[in-house]
N, C-alpha and C positions, 0 to 999 in steps of 0.2 A: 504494500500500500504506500502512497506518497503520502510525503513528511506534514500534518499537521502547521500551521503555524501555533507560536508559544501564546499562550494568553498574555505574555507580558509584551509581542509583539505586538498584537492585537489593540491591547489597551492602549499602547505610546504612538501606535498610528491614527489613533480615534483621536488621541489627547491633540496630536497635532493640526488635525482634522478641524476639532472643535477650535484650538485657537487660531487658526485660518480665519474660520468663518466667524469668531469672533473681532479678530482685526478688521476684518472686511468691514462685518457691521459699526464696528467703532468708526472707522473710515468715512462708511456711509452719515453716519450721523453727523459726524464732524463740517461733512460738505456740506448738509442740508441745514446745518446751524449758520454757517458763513454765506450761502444763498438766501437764505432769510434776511438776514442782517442785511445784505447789499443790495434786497426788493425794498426795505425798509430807507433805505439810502436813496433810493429811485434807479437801482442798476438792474439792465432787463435782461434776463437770465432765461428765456422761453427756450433757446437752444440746449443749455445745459439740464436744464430741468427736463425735457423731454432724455437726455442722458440718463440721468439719474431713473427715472421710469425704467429704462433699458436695463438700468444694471437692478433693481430691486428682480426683476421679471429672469434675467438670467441667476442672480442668487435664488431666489426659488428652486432654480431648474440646478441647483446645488455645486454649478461651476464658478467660486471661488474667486480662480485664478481668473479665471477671464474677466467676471465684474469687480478684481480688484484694478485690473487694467483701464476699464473702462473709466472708473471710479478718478485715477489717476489721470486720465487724460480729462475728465470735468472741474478737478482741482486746479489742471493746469488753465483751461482754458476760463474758469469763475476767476480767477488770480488774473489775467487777461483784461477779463473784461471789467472788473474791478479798477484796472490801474488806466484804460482806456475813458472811465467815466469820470473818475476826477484827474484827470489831464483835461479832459472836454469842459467839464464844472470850470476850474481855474481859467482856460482858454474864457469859456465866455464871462464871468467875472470881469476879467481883464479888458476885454473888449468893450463890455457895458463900460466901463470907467472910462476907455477912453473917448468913446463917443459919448461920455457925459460931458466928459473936459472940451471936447471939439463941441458940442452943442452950447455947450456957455462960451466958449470964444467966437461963435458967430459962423460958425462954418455951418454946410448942408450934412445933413447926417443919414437924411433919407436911405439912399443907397446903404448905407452900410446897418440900419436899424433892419432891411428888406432881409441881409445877409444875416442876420442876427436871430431875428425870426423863426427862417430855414432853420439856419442851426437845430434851433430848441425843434423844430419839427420834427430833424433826423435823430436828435439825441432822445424823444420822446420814442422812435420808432425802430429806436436799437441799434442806429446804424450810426456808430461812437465814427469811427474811421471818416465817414464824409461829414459829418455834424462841425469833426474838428475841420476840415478843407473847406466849409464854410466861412467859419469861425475868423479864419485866416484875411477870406474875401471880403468879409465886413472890416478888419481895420484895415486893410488895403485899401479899400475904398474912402477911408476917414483922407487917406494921404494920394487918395487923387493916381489916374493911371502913371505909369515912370515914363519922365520926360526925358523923351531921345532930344540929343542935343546934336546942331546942323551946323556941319561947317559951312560956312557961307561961300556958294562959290562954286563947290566942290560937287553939290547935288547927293554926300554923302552923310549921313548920320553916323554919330557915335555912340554908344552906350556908356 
């Protein structure tokens, strides 16, 4: 007859087993505490969080190793988009302030209050990345497009 395994084997592969699926779940909660916290901040999380769905549904199906991959690639990507929405927060901050200071000096602010706008559009609809290329375009506009300078004479521009 073939060799039995030991109860003692038995036990220490269960043990390791359970704290697997014990770190995973530690894991899992830890993300879905830091995804809370950052919907609480106004950080939109709809990608990750349909992740997370993913990895409770393969933990289920008792593969571990895989939703702790999963799990890790949501932590990466929540840590992401975390640092992407207060980069964008600060950008427009900043912006607002200088088109306050350009509004009380007399200048048009129009255009760049339009750009400003968008922003909070994109940043409302998740999309950090163009929100900040916005962001950019509204104080660009406080300072007016960049004036090519003409050599006279020459028919050519400088930058």
């Amino acid at each position: 007859m073939g060799k039995e395994p030991s109860t003692e084997a038995v036990t220490d592969g269960k043990t390791k087993e359970d704290e697997t699926s014990k770190n995973v779940l530690d894991m899992l909660e830890y993300l879905e505490e830091q995804v809370m916290r950052g919907k609480e901040m106004g950080v939109e999380f709809s990608e990750v969080e349909g992740m997370i769905a993913g990895a409770r549904i393969i933990i289920e199906s008792g593969e571990m190793s895989d939703a702790a991959a999963i799990i890790n690639e949501c932590l990466q990507r929540a840590s992401t988009r975390f640092s992407e929405h207060e980069m964008l927060v600060l950008s427009i901050k900043k912006a607002e302030m200088e088109i306050r200071v350009a509004h009380n000096a007399g200048k048009d602010v129009n255009e760049a209050g339009k750009h400003l706008r968008m922003s909070r559009i994109h940043m409302e609809n998740g999309e950090y990345r163009l929100a900040l290329e916005v962001v950019k375009q509204a104080v660009q506009a406080l300072n007016g497009p960049a004036q090519a300078s003409v050599v006279w004479g020459s028919g050519l521009r400088t930058e």
